[in-house]
C-alpha positions, -999 to 999 in steps of 0.1 A, spaced: -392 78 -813 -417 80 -787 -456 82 -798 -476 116 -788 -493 95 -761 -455 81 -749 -447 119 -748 -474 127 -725 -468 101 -700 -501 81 -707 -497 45 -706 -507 27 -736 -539 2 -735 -525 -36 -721 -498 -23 -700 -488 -46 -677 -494 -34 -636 -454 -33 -634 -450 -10 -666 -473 13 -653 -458 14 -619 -425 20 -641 -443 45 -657 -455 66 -632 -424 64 -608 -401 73 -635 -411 96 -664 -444 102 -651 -424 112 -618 -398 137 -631 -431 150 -649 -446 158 -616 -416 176 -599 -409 197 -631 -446 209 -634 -447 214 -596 -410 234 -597 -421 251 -623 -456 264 -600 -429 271 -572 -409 298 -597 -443 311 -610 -451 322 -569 -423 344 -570 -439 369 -591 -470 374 -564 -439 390 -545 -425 411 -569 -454 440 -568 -453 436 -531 -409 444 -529 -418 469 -551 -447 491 -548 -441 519 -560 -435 502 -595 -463 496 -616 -469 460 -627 -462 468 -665 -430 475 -661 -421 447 -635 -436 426 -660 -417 443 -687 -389 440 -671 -392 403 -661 -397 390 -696 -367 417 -711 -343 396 -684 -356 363 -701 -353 377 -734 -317 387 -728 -307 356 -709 -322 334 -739 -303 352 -761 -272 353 -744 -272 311 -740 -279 313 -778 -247 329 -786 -228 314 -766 -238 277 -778 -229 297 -815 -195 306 -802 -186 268 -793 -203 258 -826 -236 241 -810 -268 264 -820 -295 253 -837 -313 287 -847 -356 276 -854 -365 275 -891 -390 301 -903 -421 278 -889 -403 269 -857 -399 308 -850 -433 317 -857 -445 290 -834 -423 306 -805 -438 338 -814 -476 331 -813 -469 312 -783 -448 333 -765 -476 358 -771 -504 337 -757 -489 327 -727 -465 351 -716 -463 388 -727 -503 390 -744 -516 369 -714 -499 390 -683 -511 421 -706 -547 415 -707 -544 403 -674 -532 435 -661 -560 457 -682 -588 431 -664 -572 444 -628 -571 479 -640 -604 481 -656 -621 457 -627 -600 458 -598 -585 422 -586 -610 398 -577 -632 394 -607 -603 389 -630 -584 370 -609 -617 350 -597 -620 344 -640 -582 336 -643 -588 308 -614 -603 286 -638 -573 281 -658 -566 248 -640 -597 236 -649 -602 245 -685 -568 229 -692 -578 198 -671 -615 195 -695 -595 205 -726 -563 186 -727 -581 149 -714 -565 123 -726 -584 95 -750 -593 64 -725 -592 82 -695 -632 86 -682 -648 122 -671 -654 102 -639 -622 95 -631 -609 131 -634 -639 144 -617 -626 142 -579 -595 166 -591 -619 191 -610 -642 193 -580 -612 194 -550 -597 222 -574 -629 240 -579 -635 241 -541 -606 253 -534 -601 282 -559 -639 291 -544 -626 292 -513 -594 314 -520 -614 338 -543 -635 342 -512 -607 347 -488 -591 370 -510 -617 385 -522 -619 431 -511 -652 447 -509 -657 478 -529 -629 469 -551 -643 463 -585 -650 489 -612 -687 495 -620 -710 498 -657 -687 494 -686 -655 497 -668 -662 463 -648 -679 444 -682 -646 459 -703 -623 443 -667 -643 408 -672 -640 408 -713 -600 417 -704 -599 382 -678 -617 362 -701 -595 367 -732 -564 360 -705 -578 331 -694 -588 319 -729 -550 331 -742 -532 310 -716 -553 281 -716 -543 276 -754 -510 281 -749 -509 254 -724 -530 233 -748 -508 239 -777 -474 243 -762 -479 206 -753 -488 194 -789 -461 214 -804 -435 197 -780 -456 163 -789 -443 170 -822 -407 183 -822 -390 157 -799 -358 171 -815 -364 206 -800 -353 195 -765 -368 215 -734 -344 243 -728 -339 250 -764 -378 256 -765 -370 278 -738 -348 297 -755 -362 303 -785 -399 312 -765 -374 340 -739 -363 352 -774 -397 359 -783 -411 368 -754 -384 397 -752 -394 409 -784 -429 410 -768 -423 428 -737 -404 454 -763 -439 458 -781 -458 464 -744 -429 493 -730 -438 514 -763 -475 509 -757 -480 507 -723 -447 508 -705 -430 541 -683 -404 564 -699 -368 545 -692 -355 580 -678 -389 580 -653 -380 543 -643 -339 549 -636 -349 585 -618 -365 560 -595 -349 560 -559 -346 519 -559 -347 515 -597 -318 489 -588 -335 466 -565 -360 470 -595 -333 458 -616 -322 430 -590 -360 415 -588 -367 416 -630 -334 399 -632 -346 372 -602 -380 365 -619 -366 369 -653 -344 338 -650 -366 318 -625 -397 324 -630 -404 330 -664 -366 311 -685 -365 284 -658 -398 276 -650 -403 272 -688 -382 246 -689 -396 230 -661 -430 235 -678 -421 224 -712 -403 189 -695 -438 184 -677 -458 191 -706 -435 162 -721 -441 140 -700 -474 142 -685 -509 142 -703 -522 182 -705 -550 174 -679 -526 162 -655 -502 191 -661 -534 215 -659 -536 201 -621 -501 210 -614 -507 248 -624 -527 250 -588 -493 250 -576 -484 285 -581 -513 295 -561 -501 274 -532 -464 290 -533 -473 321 -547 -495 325 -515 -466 312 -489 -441 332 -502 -464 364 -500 -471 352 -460 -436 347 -455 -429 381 -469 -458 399 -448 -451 375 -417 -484 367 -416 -499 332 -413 -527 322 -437 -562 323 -423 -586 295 -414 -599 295 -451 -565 298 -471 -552 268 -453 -587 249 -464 -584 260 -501 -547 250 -498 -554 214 -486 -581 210 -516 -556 224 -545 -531 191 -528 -559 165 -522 -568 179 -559 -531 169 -574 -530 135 -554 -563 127 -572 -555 138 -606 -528 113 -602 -540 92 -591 -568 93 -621 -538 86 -645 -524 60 -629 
């Protein structure tokens, strides 16, 4: 059975040159794509509100994690009709619950009261630094803080850079409306920044649980989630269907329900495997990058002088982050 550090793709102390060549091209390598597929289904959702604007971003996100919900589900019977499901014990399912809470349905929630109470760019300005926290937090033992600090300062730069390119004047709420916004990001931030953290320890730790079985059980629990936030917070399912395109808002939960949130868990969960949570933390950049091409390509518009900039750093970033756990 592979140690906790084998698990996260750091190479043990007195590893030959050639084993951590091995290493790095192999698991280390399938680490990288997975983290940096899963960043390219995370984009899609910066598209979503911009298909659909006259839906509000609870219900697309509603929506999205219902679709996931239902698709986990459905993959769950079906293994249980050809006599191959593993249902989670009691402690297995609770784990999927609190962590489907912190870094899916509870994090997009109090990310959307931050953007309603603040506007968008404080929050999403606070929710920038995920990256980083996950890159200071989840530091493996033996690699140095000089070492990592290249990535942390290309990735700062750049989120500067897009927050300022980004960024609308006149946007943000004002007095207790704007502090309430920034108390809303920070708990997002905080929420999803453990979840990272603690997704990877729990996979650490239940190398039986392979990565799409995690995946299931989190959609499961995620749906259950996204129930909770329709009664709260969610419109009336007669306003939603009286809707003129409510089935192109059908067609783009089921699109981001499979890829973006059940299949870029699995992509997740396989890098979290594989690569240390500071390395992985680098890779969540990524969804910035695509999210950002995919909305130009939509807008057929071409990123300006600064995007491109803060694009280039979030790459250099990676490539040095990699190079620091070599």
């Amino acid at each position: 059975m592979e140690s906790p550090r084998a698990a996260f793709g750091v190479t043990p102390q007195g590893a030959t040159p050639a084993a951590r060549q091995s290493r790095f091209l192999g698991v280390s390598g399938l680490g990288l794509l997975a983290g940096l597929g899963a960043g390219a289904f995370w984009g899609t959702t910066f598209v979503a509100p911009l298909v659909l604007p006259e839906f509000g971003t609870v219900d697309l996100t509603v929506g999205r994690f219902l679709a996931c919900g239902l698709l986990s589900l459905a993959l769950l019977l079906w293994a249980a009709l050809r006599g191959g499901a593993r249902w989670p014990t009691a402690p297995q399912a609770w784990a999927a619950l609190g962590l489907s809470l912190l870094g899916y349905t509870g994090y997009y929630l109090l990310l959307v009261l931050a953007i309603q109470a603040a506007g968008a760019a404080l929050p999403v300005l606070i929710i920038g630094t995920i990256p980083l926290w996950v890159m200071l937090l989840g530091k493996p033992q033996g690699l140095r803080w000089r070492a990592l600090l290249p990535g942390l300062l290309l990735t700062a730069a750049g989120i500067a850079l897009m927050v300022r390119a980004s960024a609308h004047g006149g946007e943000a709420g004002a007095g207790s409306r704007l502090w309430l916004g920034v108390s809303f990001a920070l708990l997002a931030t905080a929420s999803w920044t453990a979840y990272g953290l603690l997704n990877a320890r729990w996979l650490a730790r239940h190398p039986e649980v392979n990565s799409t079985l995690w995946a299931n059980w989190l959609g499961v629990a995620a749906g259950l989630g996204a129930l909770g936030i329709a009664a709260v917070a969610g419109s009336a399912p007669a306003e939603l269907v009286a809707q003129p395109r409510f089935g192109l808002f059908v067609a783009v939960c089921l699109v981001t329900g499979i890829g973006a949130a059940w299949v870029a868990s699995v992509l997740w969960n396989m890098a979290s495997r594989r690569l240390s949570p500071s390395l992985a933390g680098q890779l969540i950049v990524s969804e910035t990058v695509f999210g950002l091409l995919y909305t130009f390509a939509w807008n057929g518009q071409w990123p300006v002088a600064m995007q491109w900039l803060a694009c280039a750093l979030f790459v250099l970033g990676i490539l040095a982050s990699i190079r620091a756990h070599r």
